[in-house]
N, C-alpha and C positions, 0 to 999 in steps of 0.2 A: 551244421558245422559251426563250433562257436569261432565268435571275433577275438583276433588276439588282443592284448591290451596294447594301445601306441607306444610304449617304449617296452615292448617286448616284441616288435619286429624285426626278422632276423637281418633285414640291412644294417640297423640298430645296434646289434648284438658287440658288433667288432669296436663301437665309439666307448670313448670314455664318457664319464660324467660331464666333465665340462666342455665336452664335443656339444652332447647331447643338448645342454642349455645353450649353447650358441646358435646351433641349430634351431630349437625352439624360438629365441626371438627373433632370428630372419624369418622364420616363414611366417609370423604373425606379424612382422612389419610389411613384410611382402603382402598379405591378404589386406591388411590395412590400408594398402598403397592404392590397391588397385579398387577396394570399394569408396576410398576417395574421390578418385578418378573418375566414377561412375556421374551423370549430369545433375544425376537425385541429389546426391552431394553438396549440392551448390545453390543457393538459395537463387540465383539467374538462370539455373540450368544450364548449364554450361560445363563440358570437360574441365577438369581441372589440369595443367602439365604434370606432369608425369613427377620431377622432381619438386614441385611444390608437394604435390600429395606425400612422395617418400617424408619430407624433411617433415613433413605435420606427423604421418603416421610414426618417424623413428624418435622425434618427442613425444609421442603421446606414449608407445611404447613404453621407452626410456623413463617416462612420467618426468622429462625434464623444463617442458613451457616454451621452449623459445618458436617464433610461427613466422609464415612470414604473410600469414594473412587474420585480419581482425576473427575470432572465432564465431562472435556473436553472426557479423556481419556480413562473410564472406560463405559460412557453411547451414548448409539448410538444419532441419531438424532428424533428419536420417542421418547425414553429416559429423551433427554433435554429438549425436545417439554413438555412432561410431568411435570417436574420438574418447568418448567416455568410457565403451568397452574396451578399446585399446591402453587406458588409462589403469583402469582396472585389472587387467591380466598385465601391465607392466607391474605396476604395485605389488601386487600378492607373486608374482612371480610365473613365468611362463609355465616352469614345471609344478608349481604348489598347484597352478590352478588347472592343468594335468592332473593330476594325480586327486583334486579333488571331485572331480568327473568319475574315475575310473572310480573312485567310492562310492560315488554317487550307484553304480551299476551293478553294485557288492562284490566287485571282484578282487581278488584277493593281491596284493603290493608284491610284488617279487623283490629281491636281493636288490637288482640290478637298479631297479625305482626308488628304494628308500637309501640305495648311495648316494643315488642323483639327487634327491629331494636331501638330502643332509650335506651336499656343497649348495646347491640353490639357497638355505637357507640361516647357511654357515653355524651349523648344529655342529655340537664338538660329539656328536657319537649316532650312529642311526636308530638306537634302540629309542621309541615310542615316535618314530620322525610321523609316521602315521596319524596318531593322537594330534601330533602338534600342527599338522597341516587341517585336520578337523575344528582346533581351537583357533584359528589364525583366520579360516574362513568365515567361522560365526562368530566370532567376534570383530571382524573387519566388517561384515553387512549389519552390525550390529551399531558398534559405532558411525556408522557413518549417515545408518537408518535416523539416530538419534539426534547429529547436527544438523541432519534437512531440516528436521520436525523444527529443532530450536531455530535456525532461522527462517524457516516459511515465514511466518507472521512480518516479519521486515520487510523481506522481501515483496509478499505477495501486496503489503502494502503499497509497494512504492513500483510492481508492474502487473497486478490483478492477479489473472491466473497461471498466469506467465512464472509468475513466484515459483512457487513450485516447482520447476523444473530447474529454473538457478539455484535453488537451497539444494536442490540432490545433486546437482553437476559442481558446485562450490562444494558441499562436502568431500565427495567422491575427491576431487579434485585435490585437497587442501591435505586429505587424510592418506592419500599416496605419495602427497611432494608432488603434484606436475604442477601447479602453477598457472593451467588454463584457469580463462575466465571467459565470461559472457559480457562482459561490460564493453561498454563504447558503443562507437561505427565507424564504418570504411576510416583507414589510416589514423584509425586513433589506438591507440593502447594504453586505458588508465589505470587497469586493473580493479585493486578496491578504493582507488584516492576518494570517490566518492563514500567513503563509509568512515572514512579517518578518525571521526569521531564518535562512532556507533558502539556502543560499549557492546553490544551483543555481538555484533559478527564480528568484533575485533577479536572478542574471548572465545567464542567457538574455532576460527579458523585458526588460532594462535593454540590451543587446544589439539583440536584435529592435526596441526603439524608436527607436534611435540610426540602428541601420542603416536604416529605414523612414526615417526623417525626416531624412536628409541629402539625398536627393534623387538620385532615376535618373541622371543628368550627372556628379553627384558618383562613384556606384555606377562607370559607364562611366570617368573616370580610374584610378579606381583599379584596375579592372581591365587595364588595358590599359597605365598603365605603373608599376601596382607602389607601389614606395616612392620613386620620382623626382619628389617632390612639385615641383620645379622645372617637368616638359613640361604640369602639371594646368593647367587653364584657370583664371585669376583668381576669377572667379566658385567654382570648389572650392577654391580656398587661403583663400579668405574664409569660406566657409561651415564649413572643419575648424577653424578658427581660433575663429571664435564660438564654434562647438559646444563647442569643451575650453575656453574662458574662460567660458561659461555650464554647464559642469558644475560645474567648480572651485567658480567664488566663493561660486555658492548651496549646496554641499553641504559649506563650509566654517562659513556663516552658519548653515545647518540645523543641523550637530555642535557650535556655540558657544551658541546662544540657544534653539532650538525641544525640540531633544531629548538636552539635558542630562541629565534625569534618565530617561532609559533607561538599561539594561545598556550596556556598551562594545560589544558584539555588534551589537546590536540599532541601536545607535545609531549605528554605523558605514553598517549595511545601509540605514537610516531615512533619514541623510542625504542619500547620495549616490541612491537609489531617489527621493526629492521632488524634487531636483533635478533630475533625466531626467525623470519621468512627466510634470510640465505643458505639455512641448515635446514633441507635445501628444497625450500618449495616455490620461491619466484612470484608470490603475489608481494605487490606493494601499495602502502596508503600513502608514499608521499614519490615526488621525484627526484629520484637518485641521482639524475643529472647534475642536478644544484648543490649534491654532497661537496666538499672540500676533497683536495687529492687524497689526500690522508682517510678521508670518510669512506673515499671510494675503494682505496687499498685494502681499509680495514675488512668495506664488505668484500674483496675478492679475497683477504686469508680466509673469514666463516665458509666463503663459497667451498674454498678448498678441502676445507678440516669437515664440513657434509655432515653426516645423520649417524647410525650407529649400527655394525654387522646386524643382518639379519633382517634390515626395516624397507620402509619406503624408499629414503634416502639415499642418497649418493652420497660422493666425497670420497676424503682418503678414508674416513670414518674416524669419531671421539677415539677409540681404541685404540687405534692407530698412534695418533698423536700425543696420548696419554702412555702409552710404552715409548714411542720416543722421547719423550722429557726426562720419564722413570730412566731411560738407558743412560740419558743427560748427567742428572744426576750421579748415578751411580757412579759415570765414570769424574765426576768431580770429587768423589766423596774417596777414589780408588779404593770402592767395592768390587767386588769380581762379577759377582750377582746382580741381575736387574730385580729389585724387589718393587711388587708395589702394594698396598691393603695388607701386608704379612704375606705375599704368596710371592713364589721365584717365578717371572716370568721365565719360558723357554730362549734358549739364544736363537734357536729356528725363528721364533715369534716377532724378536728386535729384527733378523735379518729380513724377516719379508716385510715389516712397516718401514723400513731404510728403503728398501727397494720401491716398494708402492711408491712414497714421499717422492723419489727423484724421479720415476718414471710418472708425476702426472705433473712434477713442474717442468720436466722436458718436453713432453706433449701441449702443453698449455702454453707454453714458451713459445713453442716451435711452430706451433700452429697460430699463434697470435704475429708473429713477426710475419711469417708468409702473409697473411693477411693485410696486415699493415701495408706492407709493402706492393701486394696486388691494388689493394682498394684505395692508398694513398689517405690512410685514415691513423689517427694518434695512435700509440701504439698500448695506454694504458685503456682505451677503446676498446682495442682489440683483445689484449688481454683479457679484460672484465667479460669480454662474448665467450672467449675458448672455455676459462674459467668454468663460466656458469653452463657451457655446454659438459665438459667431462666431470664436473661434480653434481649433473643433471640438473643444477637448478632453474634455468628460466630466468632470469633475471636480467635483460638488457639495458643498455643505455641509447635505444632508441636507432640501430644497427642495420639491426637484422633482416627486415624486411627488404632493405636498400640495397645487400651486399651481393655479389655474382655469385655464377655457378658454381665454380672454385671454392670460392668462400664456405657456402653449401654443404658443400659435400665432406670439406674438412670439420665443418661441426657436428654432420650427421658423424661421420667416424669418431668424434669424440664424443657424442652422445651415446655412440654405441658401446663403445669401451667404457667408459665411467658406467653405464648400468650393469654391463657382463662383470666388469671385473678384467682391471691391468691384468694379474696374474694369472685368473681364470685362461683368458685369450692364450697369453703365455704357454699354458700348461698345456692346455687342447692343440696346439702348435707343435709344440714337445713330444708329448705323450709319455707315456711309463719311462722314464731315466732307469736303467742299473744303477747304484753306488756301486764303485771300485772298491776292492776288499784290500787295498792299500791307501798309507796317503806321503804326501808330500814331505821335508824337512820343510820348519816351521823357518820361512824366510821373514826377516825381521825388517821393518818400514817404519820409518819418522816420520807421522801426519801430524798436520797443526802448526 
């Protein structure tokens, strides 16, 4: 009798797509949780609590970083191994890397699987979703094979043969947006401070994040036709386009006001290294602590605005933000039309980036104030923690490990929702809406 494929069991059959992906990352944060928990786990042997193991397992998930225990120091080398897997099938995606399995077996993608794989990986149609999940996996083990190789030699220098295993968890790592590191011991978290000046692992990991977090769609133009940024889909001309005006301007801001008084060296690699890490991958070579308020606000908007449909990344996403300006505009200029590159954005498109926008500065808001208020901690503190958990990035101000169960568990739910997707949640909640085959009188409102 053959095996059915996993998303073609008939319990299965009644969910929607984005039932389906929700489903998928509980049960793989759930198996995570509990081989955490396991003694092997732990470089002391020892159980780990139940909630410490969740909130590692629904970051590493999430590919978001934030821990509440040193990675190097607190988890054995089965541990890391684990964390890295979990790293990993967050990245590529619980159902990309489903459905790369089931190819793996030659069996054939039904209907139902490349719907699901074409909202997992925000493809605007399902036809070749197929193809695209075979190009997404070899080129993700590919790229990521190629930054160990380039930083082994650093590394292995600087911990023998030990190397080796941080050049592949640093890549892995860097090339999904999660943010873990190996660096320190017990209650230190320096991440890369120690490499601040290393011209090599500064360009690879700043490398590995860019590429991760422009997104699979993006990855497939460029592969296929090059440097003719002309035949790219609008959607990737938009998304290169942020990416290099959100390098720039913040790593122009960072070298004028935040780290002036570094080496020219140092300060060169500082800048433009903060300005890639919040979008959104949570390693840093200098302490953020030290930023100005200003410095620190700046990195909780990148935290915000995140990576680009379809990547490693969190956030509201480039796309996002780049139709809401384009809508901006428009209605300054009293256009009718959102235009952006020559193409009419959909008014469906402006209304769900309005939506996303409010619904993750409510959540961030609202979760940051609880916080505050339980932990009796500043409140742009606590902000900067929610932030970097629902935009998945990792990035704290030294928090996290300190903070109660409470606290806990409202970040794991914001790290859960920023990697599923506000809407996603939303929709799986819903389910199939009718439209009414009527509508309303057009009732008229003064905003502004």
């Amino acid at each position: 009798m053959k095996t059915k494929s996993v998303l073609k069991q008939p319990v299965l059959k009644h969910l929607s797509s984005f039932q389906i992906i929700i489903i998928g990352f509980i049960v793989v944060i759930l198996l995570g949780s509990i081989c955490l928990m396991l003694p092997i786990a732990s470089k002391d042997r020892v159980m780990t609590p139940f909630l410490d193991a969740l909130f590692t397992s629904t970051s590493a998930t999430c590919v978001t970083g934030l821990v509440v225990y040193n990675t190097s120091s607190h988890w054995s080398v089965f541990g890391q191994v684990i964390i890295l897997f979990l790293i990993q099938i967050g990245g590529m995606g619980v159902v990309t890397f489903l459905v790369a399995l089931i190819t793996l077996t030659r069996r054939k993608i039904g209907l139902m699987q490349r719907s699901t794989v074409q909202e997992a990986l925000a493809a605007q149609s399902m036809s070749g979703v197929v193809r695209l999940v075979r190009f997404i996996v070899k080129t993700t083990l590919i790229i990521e094979l190629l930054g160990a190789i380039i930083m082994a030699p650093i590394f292995c220098k600087d911990y023998g043969i030990k190397g080796l295993w941080l050049s592949l968890f640093h890549s892995v790592s860097a090339f999904c947006n999660a943010g873990f590191d190996l660096m320190g011991e017990a209650n230190s978290f320096p991440s890369l401070t120690s490499y601040s000046t290393q011209p090599l692992i500064n360009l690879v990991i700043m490398a590995l994040i860019i590429i991760g977090g422009i997104g699979f769609l993006t990855w497939e133009d460029v592969y296929h036709h090059g440097f003719h940024i002309k035949k790219y889909r609008v959607q990737s001309k938009m998304i290169l386009l942020a990416t290099l005006i959100l390098i720039l301007l913040p790593s122009l801001y960072f070298f004028f006001f935040e780290c002036q008084r570094m080496p020219m060296k140092e300060r060169i690699w500082t800048s433009l290294f903060q300005a890639i890490s919040p979008r959104t991958a949570g390693f840093n070579t200098t302490d953020v602590s030290l930023f100005s308020e200003t410095g620190i606000f700046i990195v909780i908007v990148l935290m915000m605005i995140g990576g680009s449909p379809g990547s490693t990344a969190g956030g509201i996403k480039t796309t996002t933000i780049c139709v809401l300006v384009a809508s901006s505009l428009s209605v300054f200029r009293r256009k009718k039309d959102t235009n952006v590159l020559r193409r009419r954005i959909a008014d469906e498109t402006v209304k769900n980036a309005a939506a996303i926008l409010l619904m993750y500065i409510i959540l961030s808001v609202t979760c940051a104030c609880i916080i505050s208020k339980i932990e009796n901690l500043p409140l742009l503190d606590c902000l900067y923690e929610t932030v970097s958990a629902i935009a998945t990035v990792g990035l704290t101000l030294g928090i996290t490990p300190s903070l109660g169960a409470i606290s806990h568990i409202l970040l794991m739910i914001l790290m859960f929702v920023g990697r599923i997707g506000g809407l996603t949640l939303i929709y799986a909640a819903i389910g199939i809406v009718r439209q009414p085959t009527y509508r309303y009188p057009v009732g008229k409102i003064t905003v502004g």
